[in-house]
Each structure stands twice: as structure tokens, then as C-alpha cells.
C-alpha positions, 0 to 999 in steps of 0.5 A, a space after each residue: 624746132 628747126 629745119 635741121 634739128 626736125 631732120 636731124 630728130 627724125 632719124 634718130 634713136 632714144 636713149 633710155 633712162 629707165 622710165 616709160 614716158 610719152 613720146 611727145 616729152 622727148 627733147 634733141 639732147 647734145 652728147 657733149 654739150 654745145 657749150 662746151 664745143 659739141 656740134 649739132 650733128 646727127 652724132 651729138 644728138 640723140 633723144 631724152 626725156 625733157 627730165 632726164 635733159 633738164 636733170 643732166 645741164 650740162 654734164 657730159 652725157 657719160 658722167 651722165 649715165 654713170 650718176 644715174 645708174 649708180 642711182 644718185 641725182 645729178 
């Protein structure tokens, strides 16, 4: 990891999928996808499992949530 991702990780907050996992799983997960444009910003940044991460690609985070709640695979 980084200088800036470590800085920018320290400060932020989980997103909860649902699932108790440990700690050291999480992975820095862009809100819109640096592929398609997303910055790496405290704002586009925010904690996930590394399932969760690699299950979304590059989805939009919204969609995302939504495949998930609805209880479908993405």
C-alpha cells in the first residue's frame, strides 16, 4: 500500500456487506472505478472486504449495493 492510500485508509470508514470478517481482509475499494475516471480521493475511497471488492470488478458501487441487497451475485 502506499504513502497516500495508507493516509487516505487510516481515516476512513467500512462499508458493511452483511458478513463479520477480520480486519486485515479489507481492501481500499473506489466508489466509481478508477477505470472508468474515479479518483483516488478520500471521497472515492472506502473499505470492503476483499470478497466483496473482488465480487463487484468494476461495477458501480450503487449497482453494487443494490445486486446485493436484492440478494443476487453480481
Amino acid at each position: 500500500m502506499t504513502e497516500d492510500a495508507a493516509s487516505i485508509a487510516a481515516s476512513l470508514r467500512a462499508v458493511p456487506d452483511g458478513v463479520k470478517r477480520s480486519p486485515d481482509l479489507a481492501t481500499l475499494d473506489h466508489v466509481h472505478p478508477k477505470s472508468f475516471g474515479g479518483p483516488l480521493s478520500r471521497d472515492n475511497i472506502v473499505l470492503a472486504c476483499s470478497a466483496c471488492n473482488n465480487e463487484r470488478g468494476v461495477m458501480e458501487a450503487s449497482a453494487f449495493r443494490v445486486l446485493k441487497a436484492a440478494g443476487k451475485p453480481a
